[in-house]
DOKELUM-655782 format. One line per field, with one value per atom (N, C-alpha, C, O): x, y, z; residue number from 0. Coordinates in nm, 3 decimals, padded with zeros to 5 digits. Example, Ala and Ser with C-alpha at 12.3 -4.5 7.8 and 13.67 -1.06 7.14 Angstrom:
<rs>
u	(01.319 01.230 01.320 01.424 01.285 01.367 01.290 01.341) $
v	(-00.569 -00.450 -00.330 -00.332 -00.225 -00.106 00.003 00.114) $
w	(00.780 00.780 00.780 00.846 00.708 00.714 00.787 00.804) $
pos	(0 0 0 0 1 1 1 1) $
</rs>
This chain:
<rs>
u	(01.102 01.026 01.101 01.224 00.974 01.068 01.032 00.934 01.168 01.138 01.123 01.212 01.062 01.079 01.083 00.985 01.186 01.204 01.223 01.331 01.136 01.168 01.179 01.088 01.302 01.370 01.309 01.241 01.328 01.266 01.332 01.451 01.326 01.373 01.422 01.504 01.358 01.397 01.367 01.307 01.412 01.388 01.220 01.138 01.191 01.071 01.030 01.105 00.911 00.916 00.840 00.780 00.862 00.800 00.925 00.971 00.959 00.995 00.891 00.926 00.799 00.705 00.651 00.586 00.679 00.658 00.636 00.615 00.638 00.646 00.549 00.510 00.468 00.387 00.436 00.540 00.372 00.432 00.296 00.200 00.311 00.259 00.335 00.447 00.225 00.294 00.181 00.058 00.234 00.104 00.167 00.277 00.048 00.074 00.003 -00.087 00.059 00.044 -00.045 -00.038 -00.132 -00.210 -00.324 -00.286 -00.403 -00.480 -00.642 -00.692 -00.715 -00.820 -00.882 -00.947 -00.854 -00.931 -00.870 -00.876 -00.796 -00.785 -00.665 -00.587 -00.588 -00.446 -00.394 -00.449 -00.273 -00.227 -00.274 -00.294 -00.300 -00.340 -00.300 -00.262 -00.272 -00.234 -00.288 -00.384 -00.213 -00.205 -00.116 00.006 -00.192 -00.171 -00.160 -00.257 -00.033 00.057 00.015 00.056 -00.012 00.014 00.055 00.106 00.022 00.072 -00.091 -00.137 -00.127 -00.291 -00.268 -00.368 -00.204 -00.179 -00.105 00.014 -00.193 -00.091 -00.064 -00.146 00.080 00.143 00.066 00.061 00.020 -00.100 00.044 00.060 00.147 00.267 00.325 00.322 00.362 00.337 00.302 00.375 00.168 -00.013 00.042 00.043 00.076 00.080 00.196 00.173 00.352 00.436 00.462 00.565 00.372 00.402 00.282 00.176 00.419 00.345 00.236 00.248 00.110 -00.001 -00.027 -00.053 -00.021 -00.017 00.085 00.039 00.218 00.270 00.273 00.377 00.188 00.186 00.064 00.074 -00.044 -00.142 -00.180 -00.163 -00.236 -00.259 -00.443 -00.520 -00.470 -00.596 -00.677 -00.619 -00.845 -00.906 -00.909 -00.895 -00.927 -00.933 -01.038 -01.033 -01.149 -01.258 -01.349 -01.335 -01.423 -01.452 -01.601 -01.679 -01.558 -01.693 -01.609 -01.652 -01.458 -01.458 -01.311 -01.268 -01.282 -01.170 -01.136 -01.072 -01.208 -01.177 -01.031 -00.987 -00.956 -00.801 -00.774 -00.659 -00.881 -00.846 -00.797 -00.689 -00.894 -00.845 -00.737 -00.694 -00.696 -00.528 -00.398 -00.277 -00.454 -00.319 -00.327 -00.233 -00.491 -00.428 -00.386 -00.369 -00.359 -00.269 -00.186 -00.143 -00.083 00.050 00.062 00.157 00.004 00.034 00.005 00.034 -00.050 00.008 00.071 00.058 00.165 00.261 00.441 00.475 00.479 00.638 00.727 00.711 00.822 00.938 01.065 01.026 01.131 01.240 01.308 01.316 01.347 01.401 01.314 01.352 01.136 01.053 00.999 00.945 01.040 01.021 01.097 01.060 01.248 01.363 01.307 01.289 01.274 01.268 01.138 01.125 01.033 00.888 00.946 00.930 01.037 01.087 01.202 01.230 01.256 01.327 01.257 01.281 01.155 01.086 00.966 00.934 00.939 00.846 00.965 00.956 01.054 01.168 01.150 01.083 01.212 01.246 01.129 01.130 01.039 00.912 00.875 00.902 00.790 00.674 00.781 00.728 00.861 00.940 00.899 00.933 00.807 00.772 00.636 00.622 00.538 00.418 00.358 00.243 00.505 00.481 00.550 00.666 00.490 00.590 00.639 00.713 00.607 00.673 00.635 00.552 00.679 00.678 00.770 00.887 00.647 00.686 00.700 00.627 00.806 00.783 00.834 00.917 00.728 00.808 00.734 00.644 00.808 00.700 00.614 00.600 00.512 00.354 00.401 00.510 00.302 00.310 00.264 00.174 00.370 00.330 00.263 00.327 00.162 00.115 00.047 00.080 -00.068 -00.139 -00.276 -00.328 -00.353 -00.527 -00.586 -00.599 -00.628 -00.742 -00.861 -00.877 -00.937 -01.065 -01.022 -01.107 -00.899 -00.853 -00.913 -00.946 -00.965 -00.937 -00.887 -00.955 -00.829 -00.731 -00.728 -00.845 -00.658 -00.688 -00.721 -00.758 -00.724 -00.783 -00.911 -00.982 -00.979 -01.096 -01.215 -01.332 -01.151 -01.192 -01.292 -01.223 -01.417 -01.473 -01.442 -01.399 -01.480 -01.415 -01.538 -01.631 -01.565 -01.678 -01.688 -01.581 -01.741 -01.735 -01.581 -01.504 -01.567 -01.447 -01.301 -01.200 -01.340 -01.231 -01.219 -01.321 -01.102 -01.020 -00.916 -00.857 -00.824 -00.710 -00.640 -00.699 -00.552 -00.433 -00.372 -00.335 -00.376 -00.293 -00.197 -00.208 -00.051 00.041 00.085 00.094 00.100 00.164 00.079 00.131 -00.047 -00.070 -00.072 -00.138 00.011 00.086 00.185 00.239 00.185 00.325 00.453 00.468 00.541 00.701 00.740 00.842 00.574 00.561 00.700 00.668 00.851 00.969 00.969 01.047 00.881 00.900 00.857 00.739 00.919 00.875 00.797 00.828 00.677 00.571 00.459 00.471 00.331 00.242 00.217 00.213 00.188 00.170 00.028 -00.010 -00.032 -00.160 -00.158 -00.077 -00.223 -00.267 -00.384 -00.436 -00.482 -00.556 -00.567 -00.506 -00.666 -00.729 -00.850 -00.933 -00.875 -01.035 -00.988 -00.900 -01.071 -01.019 -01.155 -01.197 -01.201 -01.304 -01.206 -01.210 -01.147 -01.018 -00.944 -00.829 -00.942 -00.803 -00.917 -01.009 -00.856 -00.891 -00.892 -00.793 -01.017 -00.994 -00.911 -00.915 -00.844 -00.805 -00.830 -00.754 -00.954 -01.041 -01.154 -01.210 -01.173 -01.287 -01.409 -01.426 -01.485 -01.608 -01.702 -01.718 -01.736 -01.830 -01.844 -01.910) $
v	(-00.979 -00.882 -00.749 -00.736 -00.616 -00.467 -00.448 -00.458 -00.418 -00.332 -00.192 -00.155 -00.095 00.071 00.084 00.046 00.136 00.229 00.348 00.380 00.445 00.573 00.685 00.718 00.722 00.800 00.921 00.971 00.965 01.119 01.231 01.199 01.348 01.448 01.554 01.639 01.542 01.629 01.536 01.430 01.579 01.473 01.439 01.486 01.390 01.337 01.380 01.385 01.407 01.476 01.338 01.347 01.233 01.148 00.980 00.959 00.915 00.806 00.710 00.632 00.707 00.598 00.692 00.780 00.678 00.727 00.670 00.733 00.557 00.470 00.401 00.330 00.400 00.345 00.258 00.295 00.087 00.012 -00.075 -00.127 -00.075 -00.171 -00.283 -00.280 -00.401 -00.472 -00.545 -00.539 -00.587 -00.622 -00.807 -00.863 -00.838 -00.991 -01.020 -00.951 -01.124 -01.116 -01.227 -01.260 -01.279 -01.356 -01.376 -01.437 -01.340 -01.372 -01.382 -01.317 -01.477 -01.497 -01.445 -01.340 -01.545 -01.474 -01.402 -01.443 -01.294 -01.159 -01.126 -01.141 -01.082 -01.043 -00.880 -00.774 -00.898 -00.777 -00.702 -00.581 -00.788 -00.714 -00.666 -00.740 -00.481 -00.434 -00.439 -00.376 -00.514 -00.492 -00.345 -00.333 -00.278 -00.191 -00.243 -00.276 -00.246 -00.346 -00.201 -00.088 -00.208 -00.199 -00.256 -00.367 -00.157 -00.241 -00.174 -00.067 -00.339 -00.328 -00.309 -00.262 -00.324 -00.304 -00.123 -00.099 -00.034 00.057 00.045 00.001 00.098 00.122 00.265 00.378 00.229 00.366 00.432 00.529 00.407 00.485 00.568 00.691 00.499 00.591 00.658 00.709 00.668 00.703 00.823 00.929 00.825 00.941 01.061 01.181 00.978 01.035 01.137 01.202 01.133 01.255 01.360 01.356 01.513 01.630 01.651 01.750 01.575 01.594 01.705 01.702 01.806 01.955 01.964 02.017 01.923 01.922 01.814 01.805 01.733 01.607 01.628 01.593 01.677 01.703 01.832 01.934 01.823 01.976 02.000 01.928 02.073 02.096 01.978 01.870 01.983 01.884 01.856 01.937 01.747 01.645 01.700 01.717 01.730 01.819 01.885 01.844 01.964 02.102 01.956 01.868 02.013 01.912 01.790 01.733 01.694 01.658 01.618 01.507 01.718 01.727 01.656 01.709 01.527 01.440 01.393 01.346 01.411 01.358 01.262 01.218 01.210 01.020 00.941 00.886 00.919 00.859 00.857 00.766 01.002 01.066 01.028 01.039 00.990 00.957 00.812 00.742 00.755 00.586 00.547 00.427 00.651 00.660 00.645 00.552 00.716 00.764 00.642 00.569 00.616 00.442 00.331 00.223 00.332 00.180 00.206 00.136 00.321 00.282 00.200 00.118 00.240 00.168 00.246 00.368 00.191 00.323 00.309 00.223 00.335 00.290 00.145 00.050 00.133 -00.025 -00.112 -00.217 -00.099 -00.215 -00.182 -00.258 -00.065 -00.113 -00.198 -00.272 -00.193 -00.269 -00.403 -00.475 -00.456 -00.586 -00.619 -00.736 -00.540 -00.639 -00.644 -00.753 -00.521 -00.519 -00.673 -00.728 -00.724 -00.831 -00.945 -01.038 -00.949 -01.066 -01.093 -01.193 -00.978 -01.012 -01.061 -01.178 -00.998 -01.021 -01.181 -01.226 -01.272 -01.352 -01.469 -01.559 -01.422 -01.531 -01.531 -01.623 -01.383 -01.399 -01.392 -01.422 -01.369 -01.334 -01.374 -01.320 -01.485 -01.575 -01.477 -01.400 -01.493 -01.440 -01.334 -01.320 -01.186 -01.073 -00.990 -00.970 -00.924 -00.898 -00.739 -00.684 -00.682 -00.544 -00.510 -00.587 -00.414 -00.380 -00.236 -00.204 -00.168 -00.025 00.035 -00.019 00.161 00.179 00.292 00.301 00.414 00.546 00.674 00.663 00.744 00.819 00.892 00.969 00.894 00.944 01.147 01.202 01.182 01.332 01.403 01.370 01.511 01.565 01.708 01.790 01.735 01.740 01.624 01.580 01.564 01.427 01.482 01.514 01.501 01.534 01.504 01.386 01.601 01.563 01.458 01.458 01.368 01.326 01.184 01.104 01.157 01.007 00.926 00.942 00.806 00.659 00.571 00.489 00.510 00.408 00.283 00.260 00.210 00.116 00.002 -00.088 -00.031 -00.138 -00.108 -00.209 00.015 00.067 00.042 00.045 00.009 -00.033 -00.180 -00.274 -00.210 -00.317 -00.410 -00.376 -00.562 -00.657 -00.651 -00.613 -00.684 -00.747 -00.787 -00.747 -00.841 -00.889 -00.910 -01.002 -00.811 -00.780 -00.699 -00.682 -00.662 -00.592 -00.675 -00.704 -00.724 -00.841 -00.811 -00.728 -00.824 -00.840 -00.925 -01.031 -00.937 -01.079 -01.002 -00.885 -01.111 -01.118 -01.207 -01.320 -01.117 -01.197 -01.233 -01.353 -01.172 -01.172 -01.340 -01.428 -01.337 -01.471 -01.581 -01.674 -01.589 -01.692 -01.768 -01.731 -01.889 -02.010 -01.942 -01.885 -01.946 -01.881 -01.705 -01.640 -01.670 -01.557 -01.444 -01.419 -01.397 -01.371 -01.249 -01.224 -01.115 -01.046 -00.989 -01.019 -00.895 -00.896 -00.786 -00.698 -00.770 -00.641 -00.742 -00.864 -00.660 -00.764 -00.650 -00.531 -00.755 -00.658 -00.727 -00.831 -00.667 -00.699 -00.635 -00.547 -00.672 -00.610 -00.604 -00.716 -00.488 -00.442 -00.421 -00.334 -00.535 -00.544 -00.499 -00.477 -00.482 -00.471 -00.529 -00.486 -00.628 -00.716 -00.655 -00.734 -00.546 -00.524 -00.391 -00.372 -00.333 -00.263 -00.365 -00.323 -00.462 -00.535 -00.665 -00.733 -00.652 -00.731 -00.884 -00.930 -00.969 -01.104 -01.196 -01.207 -01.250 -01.377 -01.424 -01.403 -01.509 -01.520 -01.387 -01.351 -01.343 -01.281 -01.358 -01.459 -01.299 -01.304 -01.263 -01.152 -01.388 -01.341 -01.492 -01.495) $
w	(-01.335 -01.260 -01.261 -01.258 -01.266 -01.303 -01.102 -01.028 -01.090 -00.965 -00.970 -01.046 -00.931 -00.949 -00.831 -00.768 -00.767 -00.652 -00.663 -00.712 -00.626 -00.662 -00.525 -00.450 -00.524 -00.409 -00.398 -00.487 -00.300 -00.269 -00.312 -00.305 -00.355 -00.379 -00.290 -00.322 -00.160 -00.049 00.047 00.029 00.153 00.303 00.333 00.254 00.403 00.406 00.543 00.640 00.542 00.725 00.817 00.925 00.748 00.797 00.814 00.702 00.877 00.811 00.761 00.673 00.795 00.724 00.668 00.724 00.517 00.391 00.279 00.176 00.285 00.138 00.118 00.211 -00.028 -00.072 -00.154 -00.209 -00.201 -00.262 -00.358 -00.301 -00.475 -00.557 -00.635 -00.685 -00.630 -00.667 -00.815 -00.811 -00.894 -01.058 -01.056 -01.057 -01.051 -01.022 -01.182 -01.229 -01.244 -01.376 -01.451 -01.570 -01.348 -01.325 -01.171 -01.071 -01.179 -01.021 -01.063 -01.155 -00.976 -01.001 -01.112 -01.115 -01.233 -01.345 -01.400 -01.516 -01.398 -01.417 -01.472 -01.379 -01.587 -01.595 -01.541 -01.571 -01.452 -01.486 -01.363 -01.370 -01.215 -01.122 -01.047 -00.955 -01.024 -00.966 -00.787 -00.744 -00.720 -00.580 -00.464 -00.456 -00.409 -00.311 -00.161 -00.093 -00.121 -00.028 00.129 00.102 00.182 00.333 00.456 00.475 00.550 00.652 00.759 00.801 00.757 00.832 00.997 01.051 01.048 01.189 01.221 01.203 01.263 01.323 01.492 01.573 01.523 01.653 01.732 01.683 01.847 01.894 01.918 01.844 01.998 02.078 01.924 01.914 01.840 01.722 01.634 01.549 01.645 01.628 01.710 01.649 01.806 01.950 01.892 01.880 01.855 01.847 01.694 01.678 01.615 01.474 01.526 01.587 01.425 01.459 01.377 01.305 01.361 01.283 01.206 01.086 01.278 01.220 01.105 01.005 01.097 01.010 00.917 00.853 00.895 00.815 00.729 00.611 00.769 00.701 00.662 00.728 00.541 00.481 00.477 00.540 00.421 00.325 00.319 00.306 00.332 00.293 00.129 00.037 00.127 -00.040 -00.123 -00.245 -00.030 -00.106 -00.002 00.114 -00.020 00.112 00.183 00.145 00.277 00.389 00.410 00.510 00.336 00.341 00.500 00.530 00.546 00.583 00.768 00.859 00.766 00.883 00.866 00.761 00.982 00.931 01.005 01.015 01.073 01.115 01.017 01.033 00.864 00.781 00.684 00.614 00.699 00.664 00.767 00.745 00.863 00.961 00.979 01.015 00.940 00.915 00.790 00.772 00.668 00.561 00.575 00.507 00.669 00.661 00.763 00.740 00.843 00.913 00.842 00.894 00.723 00.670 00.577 00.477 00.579 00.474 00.521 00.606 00.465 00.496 00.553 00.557 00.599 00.658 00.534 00.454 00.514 00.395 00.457 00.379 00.570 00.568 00.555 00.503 00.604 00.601 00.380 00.300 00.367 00.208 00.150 00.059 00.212 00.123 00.157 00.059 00.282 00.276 00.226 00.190 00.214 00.130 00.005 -00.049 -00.093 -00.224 -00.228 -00.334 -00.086 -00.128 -00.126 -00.204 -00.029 -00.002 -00.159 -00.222 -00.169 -00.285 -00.396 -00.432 -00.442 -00.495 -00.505 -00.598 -00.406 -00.368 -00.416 -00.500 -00.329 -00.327 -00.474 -00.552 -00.513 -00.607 -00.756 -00.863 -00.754 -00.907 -00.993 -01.098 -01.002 -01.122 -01.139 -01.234 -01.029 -01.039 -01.063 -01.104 -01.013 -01.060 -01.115 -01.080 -01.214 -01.317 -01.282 -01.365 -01.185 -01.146 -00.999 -00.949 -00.927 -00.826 -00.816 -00.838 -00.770 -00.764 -00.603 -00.520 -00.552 -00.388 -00.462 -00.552 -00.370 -00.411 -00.235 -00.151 -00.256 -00.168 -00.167 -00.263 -00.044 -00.039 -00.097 -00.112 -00.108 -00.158 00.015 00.092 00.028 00.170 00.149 00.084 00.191 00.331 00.272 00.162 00.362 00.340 00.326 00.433 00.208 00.252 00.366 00.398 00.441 00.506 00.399 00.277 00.522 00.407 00.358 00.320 00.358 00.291 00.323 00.441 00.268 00.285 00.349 00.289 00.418 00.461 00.364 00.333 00.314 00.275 00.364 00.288 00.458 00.583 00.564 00.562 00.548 00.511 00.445 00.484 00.308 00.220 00.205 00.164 00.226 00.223 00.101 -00.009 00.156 00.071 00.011 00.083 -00.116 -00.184 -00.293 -00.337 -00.382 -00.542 -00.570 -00.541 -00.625 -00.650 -00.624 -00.692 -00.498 -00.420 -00.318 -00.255 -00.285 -00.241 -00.156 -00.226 -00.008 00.037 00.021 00.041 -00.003 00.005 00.138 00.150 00.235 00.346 00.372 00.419 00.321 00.249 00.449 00.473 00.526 00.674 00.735 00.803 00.685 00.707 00.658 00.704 00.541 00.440 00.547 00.651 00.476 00.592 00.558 00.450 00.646 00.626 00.604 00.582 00.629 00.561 00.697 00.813 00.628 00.738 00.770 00.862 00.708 00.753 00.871 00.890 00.987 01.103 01.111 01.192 01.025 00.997 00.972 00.970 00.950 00.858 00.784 00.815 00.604 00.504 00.465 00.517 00.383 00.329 00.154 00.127 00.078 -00.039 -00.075 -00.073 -00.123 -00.151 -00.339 -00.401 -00.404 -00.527 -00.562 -00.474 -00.670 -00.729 -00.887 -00.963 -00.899 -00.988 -01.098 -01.182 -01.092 -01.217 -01.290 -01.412 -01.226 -01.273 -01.359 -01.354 -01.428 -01.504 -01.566 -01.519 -01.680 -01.825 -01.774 -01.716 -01.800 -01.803 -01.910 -02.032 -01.817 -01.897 -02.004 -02.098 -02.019 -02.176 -02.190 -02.087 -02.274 -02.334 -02.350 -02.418 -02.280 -02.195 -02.403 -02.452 -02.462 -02.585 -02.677 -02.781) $
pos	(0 0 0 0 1 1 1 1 2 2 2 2 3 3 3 3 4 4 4 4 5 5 5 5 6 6 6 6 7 7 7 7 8 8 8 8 9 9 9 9 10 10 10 10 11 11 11 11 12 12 12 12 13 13 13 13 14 14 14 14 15 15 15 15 16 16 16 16 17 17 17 17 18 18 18 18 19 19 19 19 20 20 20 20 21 21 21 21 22 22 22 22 23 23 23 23 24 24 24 24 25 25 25 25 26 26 26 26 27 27 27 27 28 28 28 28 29 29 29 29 30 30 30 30 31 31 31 31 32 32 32 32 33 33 33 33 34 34 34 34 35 35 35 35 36 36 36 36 37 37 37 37 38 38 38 38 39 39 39 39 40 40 40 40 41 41 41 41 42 42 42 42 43 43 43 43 44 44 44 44 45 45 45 45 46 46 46 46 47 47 47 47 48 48 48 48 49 49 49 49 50 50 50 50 51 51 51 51 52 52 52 52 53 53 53 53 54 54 54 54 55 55 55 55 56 56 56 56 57 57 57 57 58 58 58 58 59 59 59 59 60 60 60 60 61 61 61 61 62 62 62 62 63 63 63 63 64 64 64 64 65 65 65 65 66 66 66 66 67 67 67 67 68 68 68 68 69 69 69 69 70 70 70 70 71 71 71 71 72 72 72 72 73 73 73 73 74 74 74 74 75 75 75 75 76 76 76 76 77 77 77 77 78 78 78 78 79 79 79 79 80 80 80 80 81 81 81 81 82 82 82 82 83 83 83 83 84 84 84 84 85 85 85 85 86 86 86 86 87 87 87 87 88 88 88 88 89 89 89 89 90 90 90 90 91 91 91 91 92 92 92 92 93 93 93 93 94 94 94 94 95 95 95 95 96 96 96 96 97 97 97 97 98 98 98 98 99 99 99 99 100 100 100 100 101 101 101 101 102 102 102 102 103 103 103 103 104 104 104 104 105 105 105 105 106 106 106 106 107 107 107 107 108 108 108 108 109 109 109 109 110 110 110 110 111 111 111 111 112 112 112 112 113 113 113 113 114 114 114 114 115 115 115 115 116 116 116 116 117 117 117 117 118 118 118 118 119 119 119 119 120 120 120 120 121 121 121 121 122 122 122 122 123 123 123 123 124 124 124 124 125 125 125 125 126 126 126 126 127 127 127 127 128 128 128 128 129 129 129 129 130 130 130 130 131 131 131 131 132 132 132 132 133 133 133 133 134 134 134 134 135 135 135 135 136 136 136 136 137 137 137 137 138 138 138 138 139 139 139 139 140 140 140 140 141 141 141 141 142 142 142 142 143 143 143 143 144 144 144 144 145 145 145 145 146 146 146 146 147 147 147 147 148 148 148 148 149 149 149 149 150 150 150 150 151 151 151 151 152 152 152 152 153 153 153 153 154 154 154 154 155 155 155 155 156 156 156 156 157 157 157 157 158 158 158 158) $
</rs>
């Protein structure tokens, strides 16, 4: 398994800053699936405590600039110690199953207008793995991952 951790270049005005993927190299059907790891639970007392004004910039596109879904961005991502340990635990557990895992940080200011990934409806083919409700699952966060398995090549060829 490739780990990529990729460090910041200047300080971060945030500690929970980190975004993490992980490519599982086999999953339902599918080779080569890139999973987008969060953290589905945010803290309101820390919801309360960042200077919003300085975390978010510019809307993503004009009309589009609600920044609820930009600040539950920057809450499911990672802080740098809860990245080291999903990078060890996945480490640990999945090594066989995935063949890379990337953590680097979010780009600041944050669009107005975002997404959340908790957001995102399940259906056909867009999928969560809720790794926090797996048996033994040790870390003291809950993480989740976010798929769309029509993004990535099947297994056998479909002809």
């Amino acid at each position: 398994m490739q780990i990529h951790s990729v460090a910041s270049e200047r300080p971060l005005p945030a500690d929970r800053a980190y975004v993490l993927t992980m490519t599982i190299k086999t999953f339902k059907g599918r080779r080569d699936v890139k999973v987008h790891l969060f953290r589905p639970v945010a803290d309101e007392a820390e919801f309360a405590a960042y200077a919003w004004a300085n975390l978010l910039g510019d809307a993503i596109e004009p009309g589009h600039d609600d920044p609820e879904g930009s600040k539950r961005v920057l809450l499911e991502a990672f802080t740098r110690a809860e990245r080291d340990q999903a990078l060890a635990y996945i480490q640990e557990r999945y090594a066989e199953r995935v063949s890379e895992v990337t953590a680097r940080p979010m780009s600041f200011p944050i669009p107005k207008g975002l997404v959340p990934l908790s957001a995102i409806p399940e259906g056909k083919s867009i999928g969560v793995i809720r790794l926090s409700d797996l048996p033994n699952y040790p870390l003291p966060f809950p993480m989740h991952g976010l798929y769309d398995l029509s993004q990535h090549a099947p297994l056998l060829d479909e002809g």
